[in-house]
C-alpha angles and dihedrals in degrees: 000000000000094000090049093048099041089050096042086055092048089056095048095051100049083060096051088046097050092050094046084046095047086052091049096061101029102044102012092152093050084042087055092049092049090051081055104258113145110251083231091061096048110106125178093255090062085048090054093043096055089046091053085050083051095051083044095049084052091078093050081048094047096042103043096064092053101038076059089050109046110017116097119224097287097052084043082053097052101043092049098052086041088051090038085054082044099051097046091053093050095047096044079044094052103054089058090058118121130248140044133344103255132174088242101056078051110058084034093063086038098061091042085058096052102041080057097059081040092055088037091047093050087050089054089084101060101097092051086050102064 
């Protein structure tokens, strides 16, 4: 049951992150409105910033799928407590940012918050595995 649910949040977080990668460098300027930033405040250099995070979230969206693929319980064990601890610190990180109060920010910390119960959730089984 561990194994099945690790790897079934892996999977769902590689997708959240590739589509939040493939906004990122398509559309960064409508990405950064939607974090809250004023379309006023957003230079080239921040663009380019965001599409160079999006190039970055593609290697979480690549590697979770295979690490769900191919590890065995141990490494499943290992990515999810590392992306639970990752998730948490985004998420905490992300409710210090400046700036406004968007819905964005918003349903971004809110679904750090909630990949990290799900990994912690699909960590819940190890003692019953062994």
């Amino acid at each position: 049951m561990l194994v099945r649910r690790a790897a079934l949040t892996l999977r769902l977080g590689a997708a959240a992150f590739f589509f939040a990668a493939i906004a990122l460098i398509i559309k960064p300027g409508s990405a950064a409105v939607f974090f809250g930033f004023l379309p006023k405040s957003l230079s080239p250099e921040l663009l380019w910033t965001l599409r160079i995070m999006g190039a970055t979230f593609l290697i979480p969206a690549l590697l979770g799928p295979l690490v769900a693929a191919f590890a065995g319980e141990r490494g499943l064990r290992q990515a999810a407590a590392g992306m639970a601890f990752i998730s948490l610190g985004i998420s905490t990180t992300m409710l210090f940012t400046p700036g406004s109060w968007a819905w964005g920010k918003l349903s971004l910390i809110g679904l750090g918050y909630i990949f990290a119960l799900l990994y912690f959730y699909a960590l819940r089984g190890r003692g019953r595995n062994r």
